[in-house]
Backbone as CSV, one residue per row, in Angstrom:
resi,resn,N_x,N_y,N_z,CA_x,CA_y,CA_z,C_x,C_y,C_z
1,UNK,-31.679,-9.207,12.792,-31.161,-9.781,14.010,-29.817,-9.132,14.348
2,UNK,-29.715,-9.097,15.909,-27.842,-8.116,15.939,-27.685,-9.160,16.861
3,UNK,-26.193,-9.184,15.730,-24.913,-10.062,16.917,-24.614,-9.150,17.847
4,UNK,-24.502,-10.075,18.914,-23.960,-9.989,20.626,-22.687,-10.619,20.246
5,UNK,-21.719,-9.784,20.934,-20.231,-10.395,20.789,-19.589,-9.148,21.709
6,UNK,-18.399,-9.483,22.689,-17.340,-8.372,23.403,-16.974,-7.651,22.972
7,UNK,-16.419,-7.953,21.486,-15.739,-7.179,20.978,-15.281,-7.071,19.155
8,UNK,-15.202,-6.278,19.029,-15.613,-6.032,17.254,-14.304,-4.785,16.574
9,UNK,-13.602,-5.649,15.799,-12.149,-5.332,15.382,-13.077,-4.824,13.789
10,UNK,-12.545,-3.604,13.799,-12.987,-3.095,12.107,-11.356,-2.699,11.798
11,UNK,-11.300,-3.169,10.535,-10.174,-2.732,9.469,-10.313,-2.129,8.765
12,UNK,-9.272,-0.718,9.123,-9.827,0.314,7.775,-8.352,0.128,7.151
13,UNK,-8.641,1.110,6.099,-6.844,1.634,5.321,-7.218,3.133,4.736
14,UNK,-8.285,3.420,5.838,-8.054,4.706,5.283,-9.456,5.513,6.451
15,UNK,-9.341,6.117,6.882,-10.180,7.143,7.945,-11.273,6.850,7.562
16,UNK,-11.460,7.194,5.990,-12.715,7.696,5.640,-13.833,6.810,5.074
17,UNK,-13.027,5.116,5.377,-13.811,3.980,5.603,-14.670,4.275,6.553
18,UNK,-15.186,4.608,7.591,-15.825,4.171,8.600,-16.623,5.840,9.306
19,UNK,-17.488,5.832,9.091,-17.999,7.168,10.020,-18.285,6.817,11.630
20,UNK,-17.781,7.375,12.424,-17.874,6.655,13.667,-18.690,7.315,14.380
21,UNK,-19.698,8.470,13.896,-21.180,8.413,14.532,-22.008,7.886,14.399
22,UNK,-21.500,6.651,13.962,-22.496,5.369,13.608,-22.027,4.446,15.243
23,UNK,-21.426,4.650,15.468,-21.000,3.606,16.662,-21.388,4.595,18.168
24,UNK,-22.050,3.784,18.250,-23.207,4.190,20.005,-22.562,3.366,21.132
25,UNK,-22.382,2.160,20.719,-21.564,1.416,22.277,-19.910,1.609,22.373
26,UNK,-19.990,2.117,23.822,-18.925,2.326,24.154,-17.735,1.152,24.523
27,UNK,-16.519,0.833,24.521,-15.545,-0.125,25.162,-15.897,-1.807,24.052
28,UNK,-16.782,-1.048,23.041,-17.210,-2.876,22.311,-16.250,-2.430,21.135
29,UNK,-15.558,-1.690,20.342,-14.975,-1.043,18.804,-13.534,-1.347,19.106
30,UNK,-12.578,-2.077,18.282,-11.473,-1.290,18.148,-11.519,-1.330,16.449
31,UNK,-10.700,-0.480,16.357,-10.200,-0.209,14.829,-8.811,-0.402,14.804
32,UNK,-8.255,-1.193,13.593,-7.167,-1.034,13.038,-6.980,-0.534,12.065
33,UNK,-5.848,0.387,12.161,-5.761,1.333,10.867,-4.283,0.659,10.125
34,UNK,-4.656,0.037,9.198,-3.936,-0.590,8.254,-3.684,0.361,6.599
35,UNK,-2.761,0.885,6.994,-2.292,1.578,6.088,-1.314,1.050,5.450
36,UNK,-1.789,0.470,3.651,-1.000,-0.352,2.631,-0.459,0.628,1.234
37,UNK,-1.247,1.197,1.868,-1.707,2.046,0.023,-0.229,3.547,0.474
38,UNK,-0.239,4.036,1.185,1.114,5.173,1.280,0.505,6.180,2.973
39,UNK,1.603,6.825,3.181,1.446,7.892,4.158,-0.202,8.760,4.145
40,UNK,-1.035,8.490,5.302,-1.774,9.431,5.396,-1.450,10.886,6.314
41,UNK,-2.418,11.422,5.934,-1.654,12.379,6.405,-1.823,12.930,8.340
42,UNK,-0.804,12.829,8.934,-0.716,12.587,10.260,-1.436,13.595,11.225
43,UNK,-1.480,14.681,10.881,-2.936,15.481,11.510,-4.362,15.045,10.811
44,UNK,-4.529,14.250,10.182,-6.074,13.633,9.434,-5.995,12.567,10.562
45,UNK,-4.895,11.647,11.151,-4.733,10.624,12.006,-5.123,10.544,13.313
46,UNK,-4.131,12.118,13.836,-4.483,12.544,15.208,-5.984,12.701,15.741
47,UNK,-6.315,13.733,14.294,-7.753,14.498,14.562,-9.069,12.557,14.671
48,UNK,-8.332,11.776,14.228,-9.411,10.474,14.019,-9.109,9.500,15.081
49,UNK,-7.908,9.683,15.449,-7.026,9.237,16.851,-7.916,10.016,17.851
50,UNK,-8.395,11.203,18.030,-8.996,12.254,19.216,-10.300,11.797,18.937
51,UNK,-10.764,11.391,17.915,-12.504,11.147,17.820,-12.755,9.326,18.843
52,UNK,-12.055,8.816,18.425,-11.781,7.299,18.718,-11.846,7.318,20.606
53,UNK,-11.235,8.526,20.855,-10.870,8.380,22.574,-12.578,8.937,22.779
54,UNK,-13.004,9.973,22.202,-14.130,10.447,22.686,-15.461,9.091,23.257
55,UNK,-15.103,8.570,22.085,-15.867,7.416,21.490,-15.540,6.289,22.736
56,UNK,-14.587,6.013,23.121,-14.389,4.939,23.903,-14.046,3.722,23.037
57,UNK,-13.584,4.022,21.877,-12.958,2.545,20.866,-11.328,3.039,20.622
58,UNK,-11.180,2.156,20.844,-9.839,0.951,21.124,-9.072,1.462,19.259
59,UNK,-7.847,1.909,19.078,-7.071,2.095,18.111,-5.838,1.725,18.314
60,UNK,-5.862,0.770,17.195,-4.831,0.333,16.673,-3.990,0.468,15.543
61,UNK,-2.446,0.568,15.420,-1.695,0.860,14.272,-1.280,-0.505,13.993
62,UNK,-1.366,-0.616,12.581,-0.559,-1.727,12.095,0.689,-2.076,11.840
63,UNK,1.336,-2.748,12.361,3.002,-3.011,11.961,4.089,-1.559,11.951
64,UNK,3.557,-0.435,12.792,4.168,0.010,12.484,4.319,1.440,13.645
65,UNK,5.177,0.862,14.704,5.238,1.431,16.243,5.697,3.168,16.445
66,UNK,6.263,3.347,15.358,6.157,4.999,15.699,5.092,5.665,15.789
67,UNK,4.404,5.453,14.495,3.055,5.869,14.203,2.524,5.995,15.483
68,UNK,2.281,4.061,15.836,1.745,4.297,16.814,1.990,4.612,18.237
69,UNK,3.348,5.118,18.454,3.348,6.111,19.965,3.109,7.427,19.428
70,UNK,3.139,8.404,18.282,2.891,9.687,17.843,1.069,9.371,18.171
71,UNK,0.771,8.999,18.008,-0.549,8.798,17.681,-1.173,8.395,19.296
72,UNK,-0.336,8.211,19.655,-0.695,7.429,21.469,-1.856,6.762,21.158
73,UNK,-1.692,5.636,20.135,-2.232,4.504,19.943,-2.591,3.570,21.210
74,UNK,-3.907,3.358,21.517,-3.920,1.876,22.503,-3.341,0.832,22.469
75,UNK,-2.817,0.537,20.754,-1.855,-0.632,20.861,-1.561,-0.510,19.250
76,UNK,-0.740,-2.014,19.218,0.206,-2.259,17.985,-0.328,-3.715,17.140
77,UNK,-1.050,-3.149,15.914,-1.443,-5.044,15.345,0.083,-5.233,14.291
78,UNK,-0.198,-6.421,14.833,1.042,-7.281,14.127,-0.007,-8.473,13.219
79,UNK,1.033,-8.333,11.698,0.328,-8.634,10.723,0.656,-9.983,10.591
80,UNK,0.068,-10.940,9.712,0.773,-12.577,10.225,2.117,-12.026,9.265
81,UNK,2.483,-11.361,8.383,3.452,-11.337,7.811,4.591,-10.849,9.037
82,UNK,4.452,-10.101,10.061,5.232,-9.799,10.804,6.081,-10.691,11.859
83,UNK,7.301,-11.403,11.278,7.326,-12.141,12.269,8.360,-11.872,13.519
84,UNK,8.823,-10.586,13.586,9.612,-9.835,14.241,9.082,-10.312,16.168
85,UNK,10.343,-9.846,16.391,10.223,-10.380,18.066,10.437,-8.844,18.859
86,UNK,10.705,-7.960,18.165,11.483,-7.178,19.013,10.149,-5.911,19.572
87,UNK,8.660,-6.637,19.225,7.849,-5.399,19.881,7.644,-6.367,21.370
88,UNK,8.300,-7.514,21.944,7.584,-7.600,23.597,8.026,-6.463,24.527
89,UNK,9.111,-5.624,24.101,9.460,-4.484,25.402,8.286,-3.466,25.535
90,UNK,7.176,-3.652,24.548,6.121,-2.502,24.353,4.885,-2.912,25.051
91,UNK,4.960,-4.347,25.559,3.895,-4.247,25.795,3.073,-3.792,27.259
92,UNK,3.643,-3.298,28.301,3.730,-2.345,29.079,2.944,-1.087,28.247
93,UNK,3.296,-0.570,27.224,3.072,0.723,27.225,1.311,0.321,25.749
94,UNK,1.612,-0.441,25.290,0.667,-0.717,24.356,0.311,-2.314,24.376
95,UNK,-0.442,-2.224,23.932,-1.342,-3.874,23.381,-1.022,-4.135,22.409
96,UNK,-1.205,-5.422,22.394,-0.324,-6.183,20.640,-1.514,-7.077,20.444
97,UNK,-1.867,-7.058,19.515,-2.731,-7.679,18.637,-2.428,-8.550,17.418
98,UNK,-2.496,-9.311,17.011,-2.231,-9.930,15.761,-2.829,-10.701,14.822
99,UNK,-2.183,-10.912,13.844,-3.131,-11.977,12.861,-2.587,-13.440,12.405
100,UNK,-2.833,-14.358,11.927,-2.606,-15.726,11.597,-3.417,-16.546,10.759
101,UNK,-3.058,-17.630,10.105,-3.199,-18.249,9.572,-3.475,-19.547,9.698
102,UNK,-2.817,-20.413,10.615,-2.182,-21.331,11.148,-1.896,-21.613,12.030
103,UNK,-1.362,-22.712,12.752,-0.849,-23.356,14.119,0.577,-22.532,14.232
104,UNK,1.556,-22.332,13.145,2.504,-22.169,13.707,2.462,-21.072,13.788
105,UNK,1.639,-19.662,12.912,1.837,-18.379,12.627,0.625,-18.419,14.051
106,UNK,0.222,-18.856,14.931,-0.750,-18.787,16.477,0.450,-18.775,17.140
107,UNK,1.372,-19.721,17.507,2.472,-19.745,17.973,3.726,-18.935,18.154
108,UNK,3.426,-18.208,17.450,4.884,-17.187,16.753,3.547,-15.585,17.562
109,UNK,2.347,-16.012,17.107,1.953,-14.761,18.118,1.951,-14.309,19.424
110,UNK,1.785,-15.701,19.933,1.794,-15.776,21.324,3.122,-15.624,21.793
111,UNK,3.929,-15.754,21.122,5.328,-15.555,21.741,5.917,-13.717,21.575
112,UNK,5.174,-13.581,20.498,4.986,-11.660,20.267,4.357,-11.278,21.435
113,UNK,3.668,-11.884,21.955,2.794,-11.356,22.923,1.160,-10.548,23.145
114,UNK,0.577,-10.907,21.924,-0.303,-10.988,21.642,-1.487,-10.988,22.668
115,UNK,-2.470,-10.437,22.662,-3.691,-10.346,23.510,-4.617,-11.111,22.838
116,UNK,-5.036,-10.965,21.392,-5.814,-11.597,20.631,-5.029,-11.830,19.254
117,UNK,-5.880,-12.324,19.011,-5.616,-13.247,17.378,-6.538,-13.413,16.834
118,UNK,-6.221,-12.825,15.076,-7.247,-12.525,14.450,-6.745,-14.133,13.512
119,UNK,-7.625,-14.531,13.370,-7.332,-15.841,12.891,-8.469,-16.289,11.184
120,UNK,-7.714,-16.275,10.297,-8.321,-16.099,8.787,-8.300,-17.549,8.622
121,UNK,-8.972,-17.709,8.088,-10.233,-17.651,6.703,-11.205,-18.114,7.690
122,UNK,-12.173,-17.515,7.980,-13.228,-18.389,8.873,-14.279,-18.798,7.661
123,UNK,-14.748,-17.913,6.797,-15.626,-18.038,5.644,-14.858,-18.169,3.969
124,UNK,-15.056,-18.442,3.257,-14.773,-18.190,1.444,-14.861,-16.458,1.508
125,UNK,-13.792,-16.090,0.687,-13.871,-14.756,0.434,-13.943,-14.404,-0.952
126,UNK,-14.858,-13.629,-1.142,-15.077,-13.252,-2.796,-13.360,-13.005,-3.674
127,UNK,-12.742,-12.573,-3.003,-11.028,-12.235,-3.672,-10.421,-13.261,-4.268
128,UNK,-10.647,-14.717,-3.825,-9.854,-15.169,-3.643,-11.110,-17.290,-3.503
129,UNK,-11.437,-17.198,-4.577,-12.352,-18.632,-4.721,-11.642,-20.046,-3.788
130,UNK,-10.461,-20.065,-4.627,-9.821,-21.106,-4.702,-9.176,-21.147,-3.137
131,UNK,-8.841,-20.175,-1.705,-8.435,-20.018,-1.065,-9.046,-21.076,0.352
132,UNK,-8.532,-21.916,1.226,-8.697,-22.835,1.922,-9.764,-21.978,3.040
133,UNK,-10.785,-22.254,3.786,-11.270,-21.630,5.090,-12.168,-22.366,5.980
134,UNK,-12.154,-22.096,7.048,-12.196,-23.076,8.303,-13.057,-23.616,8.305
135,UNK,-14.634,-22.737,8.525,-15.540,-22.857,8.760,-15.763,-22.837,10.249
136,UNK,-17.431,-23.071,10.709,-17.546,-22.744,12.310,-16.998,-23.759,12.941
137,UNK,-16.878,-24.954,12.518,-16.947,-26.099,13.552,-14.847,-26.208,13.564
138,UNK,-14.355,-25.967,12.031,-12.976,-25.505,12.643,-12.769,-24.824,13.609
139,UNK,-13.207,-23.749,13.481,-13.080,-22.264,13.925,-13.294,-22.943,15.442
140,UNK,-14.076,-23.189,16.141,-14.560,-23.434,17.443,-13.345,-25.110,17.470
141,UNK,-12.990,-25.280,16.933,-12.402,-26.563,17.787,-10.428,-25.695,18.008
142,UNK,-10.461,-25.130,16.956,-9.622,-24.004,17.296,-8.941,-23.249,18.524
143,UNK,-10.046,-22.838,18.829,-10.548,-21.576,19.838,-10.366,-22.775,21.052
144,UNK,-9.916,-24.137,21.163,-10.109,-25.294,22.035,-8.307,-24.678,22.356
145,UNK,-7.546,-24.485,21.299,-6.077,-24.516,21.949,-5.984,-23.250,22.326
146,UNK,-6.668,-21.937,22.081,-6.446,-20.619,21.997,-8.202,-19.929,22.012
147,UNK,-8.157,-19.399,23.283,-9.784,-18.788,23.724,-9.728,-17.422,23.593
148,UNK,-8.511,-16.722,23.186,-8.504,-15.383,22.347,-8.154,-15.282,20.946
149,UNK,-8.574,-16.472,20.029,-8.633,-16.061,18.726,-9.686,-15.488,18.715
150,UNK,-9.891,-14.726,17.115,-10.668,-13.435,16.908,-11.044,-14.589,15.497
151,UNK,-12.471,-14.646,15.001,-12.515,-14.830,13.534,-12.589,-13.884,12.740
152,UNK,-11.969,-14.088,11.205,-11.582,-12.824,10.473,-11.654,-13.812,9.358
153,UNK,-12.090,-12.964,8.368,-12.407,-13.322,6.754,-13.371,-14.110,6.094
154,UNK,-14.256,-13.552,5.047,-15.186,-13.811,4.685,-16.534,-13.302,5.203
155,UNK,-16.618,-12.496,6.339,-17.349,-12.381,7.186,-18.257,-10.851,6.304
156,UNK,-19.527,-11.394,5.720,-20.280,-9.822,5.287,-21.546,-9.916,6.051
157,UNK,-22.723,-9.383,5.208,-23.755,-9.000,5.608,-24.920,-10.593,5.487
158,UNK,-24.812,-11.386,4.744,-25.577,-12.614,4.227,-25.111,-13.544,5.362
159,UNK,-23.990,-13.510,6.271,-23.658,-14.529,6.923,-23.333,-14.150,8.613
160,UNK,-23.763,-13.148,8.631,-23.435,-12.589,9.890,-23.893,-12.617,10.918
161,UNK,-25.260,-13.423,10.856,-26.249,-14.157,11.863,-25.144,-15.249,12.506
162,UNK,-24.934,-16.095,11.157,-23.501,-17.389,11.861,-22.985,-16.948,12.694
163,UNK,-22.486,-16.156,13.148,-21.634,-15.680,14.005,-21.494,-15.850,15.297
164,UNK,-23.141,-15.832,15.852,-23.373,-16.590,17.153,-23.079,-18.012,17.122
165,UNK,-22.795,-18.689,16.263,-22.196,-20.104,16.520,-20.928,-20.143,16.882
166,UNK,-20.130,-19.223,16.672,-18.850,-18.831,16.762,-18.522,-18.339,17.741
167,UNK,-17.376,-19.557,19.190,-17.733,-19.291,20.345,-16.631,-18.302,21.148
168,UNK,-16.011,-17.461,20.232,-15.311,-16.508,20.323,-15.888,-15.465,21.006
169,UNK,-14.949,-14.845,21.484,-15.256,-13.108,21.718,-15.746,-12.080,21.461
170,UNK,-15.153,-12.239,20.070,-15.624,-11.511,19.208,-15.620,-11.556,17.958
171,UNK,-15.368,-10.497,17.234,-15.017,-11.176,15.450,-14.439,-9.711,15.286
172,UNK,-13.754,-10.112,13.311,-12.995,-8.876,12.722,-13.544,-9.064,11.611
173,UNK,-13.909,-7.905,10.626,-14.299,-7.087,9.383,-13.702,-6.307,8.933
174,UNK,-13.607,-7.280,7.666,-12.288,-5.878,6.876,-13.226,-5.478,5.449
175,UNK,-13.241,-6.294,4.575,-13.354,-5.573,3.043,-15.093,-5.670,3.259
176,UNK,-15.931,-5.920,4.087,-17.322,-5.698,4.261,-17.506,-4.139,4.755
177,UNK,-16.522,-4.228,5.360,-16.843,-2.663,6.115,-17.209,-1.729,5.076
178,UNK,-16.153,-1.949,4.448,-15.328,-0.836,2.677,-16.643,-0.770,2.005
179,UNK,-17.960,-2.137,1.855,-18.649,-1.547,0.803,-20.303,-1.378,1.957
180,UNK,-20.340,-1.756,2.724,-21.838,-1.471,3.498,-21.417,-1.173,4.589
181,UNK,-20.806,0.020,4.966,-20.099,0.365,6.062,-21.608,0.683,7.874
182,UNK,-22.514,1.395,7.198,-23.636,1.326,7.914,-24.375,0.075,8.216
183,UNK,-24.930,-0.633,7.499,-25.405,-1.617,7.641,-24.939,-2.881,8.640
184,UNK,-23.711,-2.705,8.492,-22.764,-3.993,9.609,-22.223,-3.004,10.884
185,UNK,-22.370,-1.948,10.752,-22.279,-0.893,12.129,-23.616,-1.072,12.676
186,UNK,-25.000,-1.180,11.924,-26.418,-0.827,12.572,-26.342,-2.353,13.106
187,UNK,-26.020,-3.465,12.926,-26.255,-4.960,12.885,-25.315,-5.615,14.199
188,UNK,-24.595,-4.701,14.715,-23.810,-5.195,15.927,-24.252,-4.799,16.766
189,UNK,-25.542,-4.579,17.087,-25.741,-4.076,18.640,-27.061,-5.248,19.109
């Protein structure tokens, strides 16, 4: 079965997560490139930055605004750890995206200026047992104060039908991507 959804946020931390001649629809992809692990290297960026425009998907840098004007990034994700104020003069030139946790870390986005919100734990995540998460019927009563949250976490291949209950936009995939990177690319259309 393939989820129908606007729009579909993949998290990489590294290029070579994601082959993107796997992705056929145009204006439905963005990617965030979340780089934790050290400096990649910035012509490997550009050259994946130039594939992304061909493509018609949406790139994003994480937390980290030089990058992304060298890169003439579509926009800037702000991490819930980020609680800095000083990217609203950008948003003219880029999109701000972000992530959260919570009522107040939703609040602190919207005042960043935020377009969407990636909003965690929607599912249990293998990392992390003991960790609190919403579920759909949270998740959707949610989406009641804020109709551009994004659901994010927990989200693989066994549960990804749910998703149409989930009366969002769209959704985000991070550590599913990393191990069945085809399979949840063939499953979104």
């Amino acid at each position: 079965m393939f989820i129908i959804k606007n729009k579909y946020f993949l998290i990489i931390e590294n290029t070579k997560d994601i082959d993107l001649k796997n992705i056929k629809k145009k204006n439905k992809f963005s990617i965030i490139y979340r780089n934790n692990t050290g400096q990649k290297s910035k012509y490997d960026l550009l050259k994946f930055r130039k594939s992304c425009k061909t493509k018609s998907i949406k790139f994003y840098v994480a937390n980290d605004l030089h990058l992304a004007l060298y890169l003439n990034s579509d926009g800037l994700y702000l991490s819930a750890s980020n609680k800095s104020l000083k990217f609203l003069f950008i948003k003219e030139k880029l999109e701000i995206i972000g992530s959260a946790h919570n009522i107040k870390e939703i609040v602190l986005k919207k005042k960043q200026g935020c377009k969407f919100i990636l909003f965690s734990k929607l599912y249990l995540v293998d990392y992390d047992k003991k960790a609190p998460f919403l579920g759909i019927i949270k998740f959707n009563n949610f989406l009641k104060l804020n109709k551009n949250l994004i659901p994010l976490g927990g989200i693989n291949i066994r549960n990804l039908n749910s998703l149409s209950l989930i009366n969002s936009k769209g959704f985000a995939i991070m550590s599913e991507l990393k191990k069945k990177p085809a399979n949840i690319i063939n499953r979104l259309f």
